[in-house]
N, C-alpha and C positions, 0 to 999 in steps of 0.2 A: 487620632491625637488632635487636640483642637487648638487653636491658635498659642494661647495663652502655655499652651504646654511646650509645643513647639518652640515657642519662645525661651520659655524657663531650661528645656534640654538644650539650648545652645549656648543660651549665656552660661548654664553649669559646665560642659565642655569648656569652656574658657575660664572659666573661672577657676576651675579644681581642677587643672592640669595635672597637679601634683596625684590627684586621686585615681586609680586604675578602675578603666571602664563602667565614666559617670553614666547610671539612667534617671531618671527621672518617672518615677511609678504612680499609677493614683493618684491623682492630680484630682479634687475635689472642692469643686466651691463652698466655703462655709460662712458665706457673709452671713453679719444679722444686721450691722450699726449699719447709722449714717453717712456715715465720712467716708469709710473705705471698703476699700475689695480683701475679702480673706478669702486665702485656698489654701489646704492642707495638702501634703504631698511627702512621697517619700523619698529620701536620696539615695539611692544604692549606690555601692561601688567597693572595688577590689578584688582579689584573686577568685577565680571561679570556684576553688575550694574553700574561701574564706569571705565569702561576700559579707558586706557591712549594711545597715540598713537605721538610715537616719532620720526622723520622721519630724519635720518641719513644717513653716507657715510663710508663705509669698503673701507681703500686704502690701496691698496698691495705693497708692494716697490721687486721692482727686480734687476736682477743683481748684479755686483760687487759693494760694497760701501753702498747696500742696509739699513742697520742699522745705519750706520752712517747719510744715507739721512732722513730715519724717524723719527731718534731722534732731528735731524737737525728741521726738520719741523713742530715739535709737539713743540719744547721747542721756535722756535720762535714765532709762530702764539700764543703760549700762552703769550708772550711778548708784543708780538703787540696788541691783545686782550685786556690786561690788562692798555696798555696806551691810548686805546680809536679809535686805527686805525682799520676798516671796513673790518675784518676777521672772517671766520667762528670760531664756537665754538670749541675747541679739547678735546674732554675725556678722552680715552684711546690711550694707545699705548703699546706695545709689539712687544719684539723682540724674547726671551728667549721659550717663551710660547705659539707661535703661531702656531695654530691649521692648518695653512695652507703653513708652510713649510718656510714662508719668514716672516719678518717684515708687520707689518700694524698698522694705526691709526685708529679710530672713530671719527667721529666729525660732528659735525650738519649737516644738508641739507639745503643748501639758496635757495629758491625760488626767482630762477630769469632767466631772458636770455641772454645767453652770448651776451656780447657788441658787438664782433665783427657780430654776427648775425644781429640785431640792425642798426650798421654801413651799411650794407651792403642795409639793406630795406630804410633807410632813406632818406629825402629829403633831399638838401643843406643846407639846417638851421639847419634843427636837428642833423644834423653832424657835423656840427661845434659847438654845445652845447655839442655835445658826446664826440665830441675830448677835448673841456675844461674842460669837468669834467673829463677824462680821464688822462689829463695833471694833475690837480689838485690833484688827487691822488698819481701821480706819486711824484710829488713836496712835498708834504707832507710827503709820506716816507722819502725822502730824506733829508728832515729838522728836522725830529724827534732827542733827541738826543742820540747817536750812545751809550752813558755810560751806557744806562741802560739793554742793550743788551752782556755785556761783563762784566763777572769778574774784580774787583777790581786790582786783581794780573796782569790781560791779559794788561790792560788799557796802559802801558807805551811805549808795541812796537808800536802801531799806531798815537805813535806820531812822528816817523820817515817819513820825507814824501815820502821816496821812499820803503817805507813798501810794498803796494799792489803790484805796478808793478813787485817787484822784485818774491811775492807770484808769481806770473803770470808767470814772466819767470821761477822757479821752476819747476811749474808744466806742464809750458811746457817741457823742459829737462827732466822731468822723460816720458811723453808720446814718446819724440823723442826718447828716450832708448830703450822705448819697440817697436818702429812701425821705425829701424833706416832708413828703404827706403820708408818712405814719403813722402821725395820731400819737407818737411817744415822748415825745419831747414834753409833757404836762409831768406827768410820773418820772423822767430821768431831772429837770427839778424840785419835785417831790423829795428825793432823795437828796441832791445837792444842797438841798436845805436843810438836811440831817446830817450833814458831813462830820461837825462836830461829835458827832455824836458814834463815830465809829472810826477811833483811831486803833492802830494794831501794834501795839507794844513787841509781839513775838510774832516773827516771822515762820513762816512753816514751808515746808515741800509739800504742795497741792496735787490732786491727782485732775481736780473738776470734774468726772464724770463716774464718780465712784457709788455703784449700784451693784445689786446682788447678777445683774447680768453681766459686770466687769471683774466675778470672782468666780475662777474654778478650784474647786474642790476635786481632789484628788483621791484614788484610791484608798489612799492611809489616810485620810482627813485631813491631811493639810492643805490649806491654801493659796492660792494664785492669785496676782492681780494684772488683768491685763488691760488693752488699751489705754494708753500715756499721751496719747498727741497734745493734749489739753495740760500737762505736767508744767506745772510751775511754781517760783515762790512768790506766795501773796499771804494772807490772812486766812487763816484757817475756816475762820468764819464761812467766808464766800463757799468755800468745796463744802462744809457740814450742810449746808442752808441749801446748794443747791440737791443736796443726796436728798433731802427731807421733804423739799416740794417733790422729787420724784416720787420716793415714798408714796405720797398723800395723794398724787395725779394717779397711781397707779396698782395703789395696794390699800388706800384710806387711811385717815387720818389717825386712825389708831398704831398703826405702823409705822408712822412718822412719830409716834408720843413717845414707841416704846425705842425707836433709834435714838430719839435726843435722848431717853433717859439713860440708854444704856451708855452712850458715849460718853455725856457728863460724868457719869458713875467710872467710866474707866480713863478716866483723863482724870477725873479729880479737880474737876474745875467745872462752875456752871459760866452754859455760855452765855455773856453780853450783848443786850442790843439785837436780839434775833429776828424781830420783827423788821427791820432794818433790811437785815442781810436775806431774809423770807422775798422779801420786795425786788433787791438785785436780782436774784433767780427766779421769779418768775418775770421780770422785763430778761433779762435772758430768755429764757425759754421760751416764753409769746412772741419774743423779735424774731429770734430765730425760723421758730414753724412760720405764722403771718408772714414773712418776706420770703422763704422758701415756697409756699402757698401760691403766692398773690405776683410775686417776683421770677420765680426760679433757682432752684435748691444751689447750683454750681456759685454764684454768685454769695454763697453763706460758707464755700470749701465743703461744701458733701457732694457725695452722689448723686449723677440726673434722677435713679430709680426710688430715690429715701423719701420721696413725695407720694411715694405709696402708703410706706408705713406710717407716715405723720396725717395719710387723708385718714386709715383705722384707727385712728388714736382720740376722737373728738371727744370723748366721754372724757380724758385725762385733761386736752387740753381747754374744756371747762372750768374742770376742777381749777387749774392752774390762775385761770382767769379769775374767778371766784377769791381766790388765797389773795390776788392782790386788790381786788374790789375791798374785800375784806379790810384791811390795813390802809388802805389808803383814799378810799371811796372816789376813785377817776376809774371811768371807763375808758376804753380804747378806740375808735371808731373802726382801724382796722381790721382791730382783733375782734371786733363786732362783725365786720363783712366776713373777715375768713371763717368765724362758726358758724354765720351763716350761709356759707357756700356747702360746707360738709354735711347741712340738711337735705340739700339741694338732689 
């Protein structure tokens, strides 16, 4: 039994006192993301004639921010949960008391395979049924409505419509504090300059990192949608915009046509200003990688080891480059050095 297990069978022993003779079985790392640690695991427990057998997931959160991502993620998915959107279960969470040094959640095990796996083996019909029902989820979060996700007291700044963007540029101003030879600060006015131009009438529940790797499909063909750390209410916009540059970093631009066509189509609304919001996501995503890159990944809230899978990704995060060259004709200088490091 190895640390991590060790750990998990003792805090269980305390925690499920109520439950007769906790073990802890199959303890299995299943990271893929950036941010955090998954292990799937089973809980046994109860009479020796009646053993019970609960098949859960320990997620670790690291880095900076880390507590505020878990509690983030545990109090929305119990939100979503409770209004009937296709989220795993959450049990526990702890930040205070964890036996392994960081924050982490519990929460059910879905049996299912990731969509983008799915996607990948499919024929052209059944890909176009995966991209709709993938759309349809997406549409659906974003219809939900946004009050029941927010205190009573919180409710009045989002009815400002230049509320989100302006979060946006905030937080970029504080990143450009801390990293001031970035090379970003040209393109995060680029867009300040467009502010006008992207106010949000309707608020929505955002997921931000919604991709066919954050959907398990299940046995019966229903759907799952996991990882929420990023859960918030902003403008829809921002989450559709950044799903479509990953799209296009990662499947081509043809699969990014047919995500915004399907979405529009199942929302019933074409989206405004996309170009706009194309440009926030990939200054997201190029800050992100470049200063995990060039800086070190802990300092962005992910994992020391995510610096692996972002150094095999150079082909995507071209593309990404490209999308904003594209629109807005600034290059990066940083983000010149870090493609040119992953030649190297």
């Amino acid at each position: 039994m190895n640390q991590i297990a060790r750990r998990l069978q003792a805090y269980c022993n305390e925690k499920f006192q109520g439950k007769h003779e906790v073990r802890v079985l199959n303890l299995e790392n299943i990271t893929t993301g950036w941010e955090s640690e998954v292990y799937a695991f089973v809980l046994e427990h109860g009479q020796p004639s009646n053993r019970v057998r609960e098949e859960l997931i320990l997620r670790l959160y690291s880095g900076e921010g880390a507590g505020e991502k878990s509690a983030r993620e545990f109090r929305s998915i119990k939100r979503l949960y409770e209004v009937g959107y296709p989220v795993p279960q959450v049990y526990v969470m702890e930040h205070e008391q964890s036996p392994f040094g960081k924050p982490f959640i519990l929460m059910e095990k879905i049996d299912g395979r990731v969509m983008w796996a799915q996607l990948d083996a499919a024929n052209e019909t059944v890909r176009a049924e995966l991209i709709t029902q993938f759309c349809k989820l997406f549409a659906r979060l974003h219809q939900l409505d946004w009050h029941f996700f927010v205190e009573a007291a919180e409710q009045p700044r989002f009815h400002d419509p230049y509320t989100f963007g302006d979060e946006w540029f905030g937080i970029a101003h504080h990143f450009l504090e801390q990293f001031p030879d970035s090379g970003f600060r040209a393109v995060v006015e680029w867009l300040e300059n467009r502010r006008a131009l992207v106010p949000c009438y309707k608020p929505a529940p955002t997921h931000n990192d919604f991709h066919p790797g954050n959907v398990l499909v299940q046995p019966n063909d229903s759907p799952v949608v996991i990882d929420w750390t990023g859960f918030r209410i902003s403008d829809a916009r921002f989450d559709l915009a950044w799903t479509l540059v990953l799209a296009d970093a990662y499947m081509g631009s043809e699969w990014r046509e047919n995500i915004l066509r399907e979405y529009e189509h199942l929302s019933g609304e074409q989206v405004d200003a996309l170009d706009c919001f194309i440009v926030f996501a990939c200054v997201r995503r190029l800050f992100d990688v470049t200063t995990s890159i060039l800086h070190g990944t802990e300092k962005m809230g992910m994992r020391a080891d995510a610096i692996v899978a972002m150094k095999k990704s150079k082909t995507a995060h071209e593309r990404v480059y490209q999308m904003l060259i594209e629109r807005t004709g600034l290059r990066i200088k940083e983000v010149d050095e870090m493609l040119l490091s992953l030649h190297s």
